[in-house]
VOTOR-682792 format. One record per residue (C-alpha): residue in three letters; x negated, y, z negated. Coordinates in pm, whole numbers, plus 32768, in hexadecimal, padded with zeros to 4 digits. Each point is the difference from the previous one (the first is absolute). Layout:
N
ALAXYZ;...
# end
This chain:
379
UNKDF0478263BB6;UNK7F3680C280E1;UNK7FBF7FD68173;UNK7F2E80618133;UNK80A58160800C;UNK804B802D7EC8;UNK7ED3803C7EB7;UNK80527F737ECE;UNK7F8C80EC7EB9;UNK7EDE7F6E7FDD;UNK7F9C803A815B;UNK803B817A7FAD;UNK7E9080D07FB8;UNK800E80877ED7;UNK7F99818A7FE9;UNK7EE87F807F51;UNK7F447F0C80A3;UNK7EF48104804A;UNK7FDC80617EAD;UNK7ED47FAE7F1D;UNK80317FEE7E73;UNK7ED57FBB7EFD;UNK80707F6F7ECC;UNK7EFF80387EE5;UNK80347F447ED9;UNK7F1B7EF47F23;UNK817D7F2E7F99;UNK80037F058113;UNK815A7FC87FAB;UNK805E81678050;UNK7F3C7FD38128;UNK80DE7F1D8063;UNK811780837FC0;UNK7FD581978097;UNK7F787F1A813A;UNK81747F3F8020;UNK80A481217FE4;UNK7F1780C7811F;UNK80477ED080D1;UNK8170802C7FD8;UNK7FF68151805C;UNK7F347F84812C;UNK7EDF80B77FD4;UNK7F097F6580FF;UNK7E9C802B7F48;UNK7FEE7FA27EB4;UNK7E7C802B7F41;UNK7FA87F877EB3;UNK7F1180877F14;UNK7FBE7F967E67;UNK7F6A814F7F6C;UNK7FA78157807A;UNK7EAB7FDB8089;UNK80527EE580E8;UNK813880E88083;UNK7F2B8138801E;UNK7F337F2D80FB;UNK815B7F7880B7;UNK80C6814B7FFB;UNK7EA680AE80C2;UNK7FB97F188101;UNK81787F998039;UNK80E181617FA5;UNK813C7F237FB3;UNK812480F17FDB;UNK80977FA57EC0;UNK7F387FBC7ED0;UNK80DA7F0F7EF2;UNK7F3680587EDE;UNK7F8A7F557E98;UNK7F8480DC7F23;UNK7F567F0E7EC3;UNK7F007F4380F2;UNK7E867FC37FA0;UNK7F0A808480A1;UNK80858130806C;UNK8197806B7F81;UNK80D780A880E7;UNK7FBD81467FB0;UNK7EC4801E8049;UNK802A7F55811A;UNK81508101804F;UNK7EDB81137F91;UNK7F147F8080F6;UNK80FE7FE38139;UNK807681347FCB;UNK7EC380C58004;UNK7FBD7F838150;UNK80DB80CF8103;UNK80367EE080E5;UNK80DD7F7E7EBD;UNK808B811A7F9B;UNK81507F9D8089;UNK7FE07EAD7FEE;UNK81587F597EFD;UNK7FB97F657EEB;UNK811A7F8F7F3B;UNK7F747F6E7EDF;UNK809B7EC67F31;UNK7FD8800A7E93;UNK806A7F927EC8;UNK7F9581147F3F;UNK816280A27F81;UNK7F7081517F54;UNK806F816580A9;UNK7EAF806C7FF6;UNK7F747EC880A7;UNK80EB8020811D;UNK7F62818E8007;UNK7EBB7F957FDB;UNK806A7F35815E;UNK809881188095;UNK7EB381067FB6;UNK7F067EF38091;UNK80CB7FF88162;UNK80EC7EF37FF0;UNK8153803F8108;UNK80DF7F2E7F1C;UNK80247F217ECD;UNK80997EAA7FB8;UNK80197F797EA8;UNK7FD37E8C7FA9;UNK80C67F187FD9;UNK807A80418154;UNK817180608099;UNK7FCC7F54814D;UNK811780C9808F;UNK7F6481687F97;UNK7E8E7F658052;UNK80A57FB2814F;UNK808681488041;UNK7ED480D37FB3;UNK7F2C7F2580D1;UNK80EA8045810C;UNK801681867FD4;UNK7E4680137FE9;UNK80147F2F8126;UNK80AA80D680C6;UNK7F8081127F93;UNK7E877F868040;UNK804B7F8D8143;UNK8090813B8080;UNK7EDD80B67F97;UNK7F1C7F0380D2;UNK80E180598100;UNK7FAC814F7FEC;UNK7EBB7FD47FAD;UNK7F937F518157;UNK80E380E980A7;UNK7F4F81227F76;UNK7EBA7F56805D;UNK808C7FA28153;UNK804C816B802D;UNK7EAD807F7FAA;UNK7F3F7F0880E3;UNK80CE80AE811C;UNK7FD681597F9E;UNK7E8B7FB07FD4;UNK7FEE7F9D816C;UNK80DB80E08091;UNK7F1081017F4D;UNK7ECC7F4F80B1;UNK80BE802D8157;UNK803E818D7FBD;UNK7ECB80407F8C;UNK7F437F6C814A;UNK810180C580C3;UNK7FFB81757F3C;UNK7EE280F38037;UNK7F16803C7EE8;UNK7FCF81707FAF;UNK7EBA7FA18036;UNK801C7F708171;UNK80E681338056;UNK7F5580E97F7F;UNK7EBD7F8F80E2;UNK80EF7FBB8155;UNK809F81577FDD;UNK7ECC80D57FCA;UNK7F847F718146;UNK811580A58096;UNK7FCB81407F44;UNK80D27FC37EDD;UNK800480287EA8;UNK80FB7EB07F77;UNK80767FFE7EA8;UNK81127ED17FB4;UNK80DD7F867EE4;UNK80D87EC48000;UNK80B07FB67EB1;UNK80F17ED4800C;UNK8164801E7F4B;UNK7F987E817F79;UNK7EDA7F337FD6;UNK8005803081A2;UNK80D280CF80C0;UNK808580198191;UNK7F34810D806F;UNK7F377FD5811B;UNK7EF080F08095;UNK7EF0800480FD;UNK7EF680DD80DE;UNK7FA37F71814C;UNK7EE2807C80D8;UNK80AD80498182;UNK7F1080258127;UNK7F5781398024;UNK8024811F7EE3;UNK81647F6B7FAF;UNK80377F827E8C;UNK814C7F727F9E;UNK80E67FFA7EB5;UNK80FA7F0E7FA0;UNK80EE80187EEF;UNK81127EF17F92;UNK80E480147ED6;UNK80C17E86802F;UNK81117FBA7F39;UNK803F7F547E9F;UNK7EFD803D7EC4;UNK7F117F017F8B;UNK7FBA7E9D80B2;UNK812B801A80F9;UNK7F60814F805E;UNK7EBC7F968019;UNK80427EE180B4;UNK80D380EF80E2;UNK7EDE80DD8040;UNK7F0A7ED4806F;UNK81267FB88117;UNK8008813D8070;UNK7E507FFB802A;UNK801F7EC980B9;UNK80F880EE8105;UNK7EEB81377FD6;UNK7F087EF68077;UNK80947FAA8104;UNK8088814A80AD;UNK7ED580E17F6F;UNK7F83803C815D;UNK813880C2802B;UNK7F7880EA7F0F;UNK7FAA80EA8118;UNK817B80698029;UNK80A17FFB7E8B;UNK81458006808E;UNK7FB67ED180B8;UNK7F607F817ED7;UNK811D80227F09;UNK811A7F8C8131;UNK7F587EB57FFC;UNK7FEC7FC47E73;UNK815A805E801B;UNK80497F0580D0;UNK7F577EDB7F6E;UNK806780357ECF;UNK81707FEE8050;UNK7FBF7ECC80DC;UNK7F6F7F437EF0;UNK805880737ED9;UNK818B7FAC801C;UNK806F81587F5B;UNK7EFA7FA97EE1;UNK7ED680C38031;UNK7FEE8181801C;UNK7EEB81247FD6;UNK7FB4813A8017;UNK7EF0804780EE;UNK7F3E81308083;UNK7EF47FDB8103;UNK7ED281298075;UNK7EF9803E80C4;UNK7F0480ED7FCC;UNK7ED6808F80F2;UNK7EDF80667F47;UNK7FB2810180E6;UNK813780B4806A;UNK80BC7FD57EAC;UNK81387F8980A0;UNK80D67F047F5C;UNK81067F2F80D9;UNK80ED7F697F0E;UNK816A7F1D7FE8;UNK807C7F7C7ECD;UNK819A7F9D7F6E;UNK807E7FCA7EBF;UNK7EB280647F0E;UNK7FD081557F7C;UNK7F7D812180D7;UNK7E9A80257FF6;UNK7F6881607FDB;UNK7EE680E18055;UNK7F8E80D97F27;UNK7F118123809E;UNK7FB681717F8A;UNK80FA7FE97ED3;UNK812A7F8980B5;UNK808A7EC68026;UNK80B77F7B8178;UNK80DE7ED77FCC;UNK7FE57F218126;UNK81647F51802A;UNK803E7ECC7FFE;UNK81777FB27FEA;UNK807C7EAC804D;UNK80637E927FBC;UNK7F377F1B7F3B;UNK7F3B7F3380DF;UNK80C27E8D802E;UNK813080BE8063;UNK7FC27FA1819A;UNK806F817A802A;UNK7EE080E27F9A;UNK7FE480F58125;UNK7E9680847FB3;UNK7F50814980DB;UNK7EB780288002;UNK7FC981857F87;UNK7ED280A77FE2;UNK7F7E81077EF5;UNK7EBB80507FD5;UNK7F027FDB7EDF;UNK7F088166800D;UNK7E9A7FCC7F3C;UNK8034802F7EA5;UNK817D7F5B800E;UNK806D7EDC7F4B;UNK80FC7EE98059;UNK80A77F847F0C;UNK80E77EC48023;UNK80B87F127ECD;UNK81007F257FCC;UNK815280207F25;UNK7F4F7FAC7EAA;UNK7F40816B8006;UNK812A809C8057;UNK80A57F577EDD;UNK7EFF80707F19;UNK7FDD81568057;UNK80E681217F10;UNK7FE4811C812D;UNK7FFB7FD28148;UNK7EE07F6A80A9;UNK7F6C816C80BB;UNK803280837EA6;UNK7F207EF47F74;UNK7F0180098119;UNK7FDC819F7FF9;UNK7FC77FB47E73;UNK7EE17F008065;UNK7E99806B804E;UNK7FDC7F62816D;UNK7EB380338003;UNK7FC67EEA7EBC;UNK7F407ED3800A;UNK81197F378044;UNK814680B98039;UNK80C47EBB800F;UNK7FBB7FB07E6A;UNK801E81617F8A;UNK81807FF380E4;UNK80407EB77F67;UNK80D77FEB7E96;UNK7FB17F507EA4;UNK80FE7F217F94;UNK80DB7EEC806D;UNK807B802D811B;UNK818C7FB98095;UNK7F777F458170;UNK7E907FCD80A4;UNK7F4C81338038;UNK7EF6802A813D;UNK7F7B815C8064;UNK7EE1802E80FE;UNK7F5A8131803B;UNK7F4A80708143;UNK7F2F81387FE0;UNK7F6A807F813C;UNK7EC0807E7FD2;
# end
């Protein structure tokens, strides 16, 4: 006997309670009896239907996830009705186990070609009937599972998408603020996955002072993506820093490892640029070393360093200038990655004079992590 603190069996929810089965046969008596054996295997929704058509209509509006399935009905048999489900993709998966008493090989073929998952002959062994309900179950239910996960999934990386796409330049926008400040802008950004954790930005500083930011944040995918919109909340709030990189990239440091708990980390290179003097002021730790590339030669401005999260990025602000005709050339990991020289031996290879330098740079193919490369021509 059970008590207060202890369930009896019944009590117990059974693992299918949340599953919905659509028995489709014209014998009420068979009706009856696939429905007591459903409710012994505690299947919580239970749906009826006496021929095809009238279960074509149920299985649309209701998507049950097992079909128990007749095939001699008027109307329409079961398979057309298998035929018709399983030329719609929302029912392609959908399992039908169909009941039967037609004992012929090739019937049970016939079954198999027109989409049914399993089949049971008639007269029924309640025991075997029981245990492949139990298996399609499962099975079915798992790929719900999945299903809304999958869907679940998709919803965020739809919005997270929204969110990076309000926050990243368009080669369009940058193309326009840079050319105000004497520049010729050419930009690629190529996610690893559907989105990446790349981050980039040009910011207008008083006078004839433009500024680039750079951030490769860690992980691939949604984590890095939602990585990168953490870090733009930071660049928001310390971008009036901008005027000192050093300073700049010091205080990202130092957010990130006060919030993050050890969990967030990027790579981050920060420059400013006067339009009429050519000189850059630049800091940056733990992303690739940007380069110029003027007269045939390429410098390599260094950047070594931590990642960015660390608390101990000790950034300078150094200073190299940019002469008319130069190009600055900056990227995260995922170019280097793609690259099969070295990237001044790829860049003295490129015309830096093209259209857009950035897309000719840039390689076909999948790619092994997110790929961002900016290019600042001064003109």
């Amino acid at each position: 006997m059970g008590n207060a603190f202890s369930p009896t069996l019944n009590d117990i929810p059974s693992e299918f309670q949340r599953a919905h089965v659509m028995i489709v046969d014209d014998d009420p008596s068979n009706r009856l009896l696939l429905r007591g054996v459903c409710e012994k295997l505690g299947v919580g929704i239970i749906d009826e239907a006496d021929d095809g058509l009238s279960a074509l209509d149920l299985i649309t509006r209701f998507c049950p996830d097992l079909v128990l399935l007749d095939i001699m009905m008027p109307r329409m048999d079961g398979l057309e009705l298998m035929r018709r489900l399983r030329a719609n993709p929302q029912f392609e998966n959908l399992s039908i186990l169909v009941q039967t008493g037609l004992q012929g090989e090739d019937d049970r073929v016939r079954c198999f070609n027109m989409g049914a998952t399993d089949v049971v002959s008639r007269p029924f062994h309640l025991s075997e009937l029981k245990a492949r309900l139990r298996a399609h179950l499962r099975s079915a239910l798992a790929a719900r599972v999945l299903f809304d996960f999958r869907n679940r999934i998709q919803a965020h990386i739809e919005i997270t998408h929204a969110f990076l796409d309000a926050v990243l330049p368009t080669q369009e926008q940058a193309r326009e603020l840079a050319a105000s400040y004497g520049l010729d802008c050419s930009s690629v950004y190529r996610p690893h996955d559907e989105i990446g954790g790349d981050l980039w930005t040009l910011r207008a500083l008083g006078g004839d002072r433009i500024a680039l930011v750079l951030v490769d944040a860690s992980a691939h995918g949604l984590a890095g993506a939602i990585n990168a919109l953490r870090v733009d909340c930071l660049l928001q709030e310390y971008h009036d820093r901008l005027d000192d990189p050093a300073v700049f990239i010091g205080r990202l440091d130092a957010a990130m490892a006060k919030i993050s708990f050890g969990q967030l980390f990027a790579g981050a290179f920060a420059a400013t640029i006067d339009r009429r003097s050519g000189l850059i002021r630049y800091a940056g730790s733990g992303i690739p070393s940007p380069l110029i590339l003027h007269n045939g030669e390429a410098t390599d401005l260094r950047l070594p360093g931590l990642p960015l999260g660390s608390g101990m990025v000790r950034a300078e602000t150094a200073t190299a200038f940019l002469p008319m005709g130069a190009t600055l050339v900056a990227f995260s990991d995922g170019w280097l990655e793609s690259l099969k020289d070295t990237p001044t031996a790829t860049l003295l290879r490129t015309d830096a004079f093209g259209t857009n330098l950035a897309e000719a740079l840039a390689p076909e193919g999948p790619l092994l992590d997110d790929l961002t490369l900016i290019t600042l021509q001064r003109r």
